[in-house]
C-alpha positions, 0 to 999 in steps of 0.5 A, spaced: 500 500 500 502 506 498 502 512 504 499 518 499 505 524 500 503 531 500 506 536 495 506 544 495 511 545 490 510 545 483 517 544 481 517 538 485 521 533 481 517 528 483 511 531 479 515 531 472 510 527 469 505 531 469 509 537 467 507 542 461 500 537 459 498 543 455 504 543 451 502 539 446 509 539 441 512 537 447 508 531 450 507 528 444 515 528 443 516 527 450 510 522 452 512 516 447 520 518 448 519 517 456 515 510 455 508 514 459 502 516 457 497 520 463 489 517 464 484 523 467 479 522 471 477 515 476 474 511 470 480 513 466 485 511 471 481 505 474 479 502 465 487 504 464 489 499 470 484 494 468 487 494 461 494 492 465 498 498 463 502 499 469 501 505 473 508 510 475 504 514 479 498 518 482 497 526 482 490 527 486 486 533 489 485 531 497 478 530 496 479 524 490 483 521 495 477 517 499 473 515 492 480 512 489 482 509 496 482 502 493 487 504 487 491 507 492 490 501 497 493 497 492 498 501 488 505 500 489 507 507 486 508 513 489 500 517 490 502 525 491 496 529 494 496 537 491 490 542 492 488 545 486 491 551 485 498 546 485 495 541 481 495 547 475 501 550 476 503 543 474 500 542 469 498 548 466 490 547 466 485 547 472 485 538 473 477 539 474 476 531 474 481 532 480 485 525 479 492 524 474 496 518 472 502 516 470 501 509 466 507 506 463 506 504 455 506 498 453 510 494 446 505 496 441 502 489 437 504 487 430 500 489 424 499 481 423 497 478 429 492 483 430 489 481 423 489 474 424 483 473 429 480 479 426 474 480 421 472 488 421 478 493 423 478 500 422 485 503 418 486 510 419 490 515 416 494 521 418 488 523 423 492 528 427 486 531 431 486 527 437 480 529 439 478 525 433 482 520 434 479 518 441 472 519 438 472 513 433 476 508 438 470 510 442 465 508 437 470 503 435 469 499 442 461 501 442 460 497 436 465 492 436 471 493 431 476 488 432 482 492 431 484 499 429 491 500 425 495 507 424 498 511 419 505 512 420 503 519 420 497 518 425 495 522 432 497 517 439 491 514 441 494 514 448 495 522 448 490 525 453 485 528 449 485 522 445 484 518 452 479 522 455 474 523 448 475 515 449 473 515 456 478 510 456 475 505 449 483 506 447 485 501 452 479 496 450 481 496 443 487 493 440 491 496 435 497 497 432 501 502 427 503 500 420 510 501 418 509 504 411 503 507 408 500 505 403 504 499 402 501 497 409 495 495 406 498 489 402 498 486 408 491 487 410 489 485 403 494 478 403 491 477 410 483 477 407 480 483 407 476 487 403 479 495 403 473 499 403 475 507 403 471 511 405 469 517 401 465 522 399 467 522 392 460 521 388 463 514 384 463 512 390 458 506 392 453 506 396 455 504 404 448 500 405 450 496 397 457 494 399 455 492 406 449 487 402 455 483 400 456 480 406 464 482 406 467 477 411 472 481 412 472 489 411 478 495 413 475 501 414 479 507 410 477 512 414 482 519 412 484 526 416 479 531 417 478 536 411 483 533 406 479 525 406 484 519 404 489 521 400 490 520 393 495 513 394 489 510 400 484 510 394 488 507 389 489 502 394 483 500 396 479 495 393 472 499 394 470 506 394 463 507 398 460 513 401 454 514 406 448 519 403 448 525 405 442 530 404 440 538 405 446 539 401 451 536 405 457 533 403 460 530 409 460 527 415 466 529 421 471 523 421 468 521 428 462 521 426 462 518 419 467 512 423 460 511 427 455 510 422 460 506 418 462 502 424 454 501 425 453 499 418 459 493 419 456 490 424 448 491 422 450 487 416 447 481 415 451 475 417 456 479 420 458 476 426 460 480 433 465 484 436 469 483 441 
């Protein structure tokens, strides 16, 4: 059991972790360069260690100490208490949630070992807002996809935006980055899947008649916002496929066209469920 310490000083040595948390260019360098990533708020903290990522520490406001007392009950890692004022002297921002912790990252899958048992994956390419990034790992979990696979290029799900928009559904999905981009998706395609790039473009296929097909196993291209799938991503995929728009409109947001895609994958007929 860890003996919570109480912290006043913001230039405590023992806060790095929690340092700077607004500084995104920072934290994205320095996260995956240090082996961390920092869960927020109880649910997040309790999904990341229910997950197995090992916790390096806990940062609590005094009034979260009871409700996480069997977190720290059973940490074996330093729990530091700080008052709020503190807490965004730290971090740079008020911590409304009020409880911050410090996870170790964990060796990332490789591509193919995900494919393997999988049958309907979402491959994402340079999706670089991590706020969309969390939102469609978060539908992913909701409507079992199996898998997620990144661009090189794309956003760190396990960045605090990404972790909190998910509530904590980046842990619940397994995923992995591809080495190159497109030449990746060959590896998708020999592990039997069908490459559906998801597109406004109106050549595209009707969603609801590419899902009548029945594809026994589909990987969902899902582009940036504003820009879509690059040039190379649709000329590597197998189908281009579109959800109808109306009113005028001629897309959804990334994260909400993934969810009404997600949502007609696991619909189809015969499609069999998530994990």
């Amino acid at each position: 059991m860890a003996e919570p310490v109480t912290v006043t000083d913001p230039a405590d040595p023992r806060l790095h972790d929690y340092t700077d948390l607004t500084d995104v260019a920072l934290r994205r360098r320095r996260e995956p360069a240090e082996g961390l990533f920092i869960a927020e708020g109880e649910k997040v903290i309790r999904r990341a260690l229910q997950a197995g990522y090992p916790m390096r520490s806990l940062l609590l406001s005094a009034k979260w100490a009871e409700p996480m007392r069997d977190v720290i009950d059973a940490a074996t890692v330093p729990v530091y208490l700080v008052d709020p004022g503190t807490a965004e002297r730290v971090t740079g921002y008020h911590v409304h949630r009020g409880a911050l912790a410090a996870m170790a990252r964990t060796p990332l899958p490789r591509p193919e070992d995900l494919l393997r048992d999988a049958r309907r994956v979402a491959v994402l390419e340079s999706v670089n807002d991590h706020t969309n990034v969390g939102a469609i790992f978060r539908s992913a979990a909701a409507l079992g996809m199996d898998a997620v696979l990144l661009s090189p290029d794309c956003a760190d799900p396990l960045y605090r935006r990404s972790v909190k928009v998910s509530m904590g559904a980046v842990f619940a999905v397994p995923y992995a980055r591809l080495d190159t981009w497109p030449g990746g998706l060959g590896a998708v395609r020999e592990a039997g899947f069908r490459l559906l790039a998801l597109t406004p473009a109106p050549e595209a296929v009707d969603l609801a008649e590419v899902v009548a097909d029945r594809p026994e196993r589909a990987a969902l291209l899902l582009g940036a916002e504003g820009s879509g799938l690059s040039r190379r991503a649709l000329g590597a995929a197998d189908t281009w496929t579109r959800i109808p728009m109306a009113h005028g409109v001629d897309s959804l947001n990334v994260g909400a066209a993934a969810a009404v895609a997600f949502y007609a994958l696991a619909a189809a007929p015969g499609a069999k469920p998530g994990r």
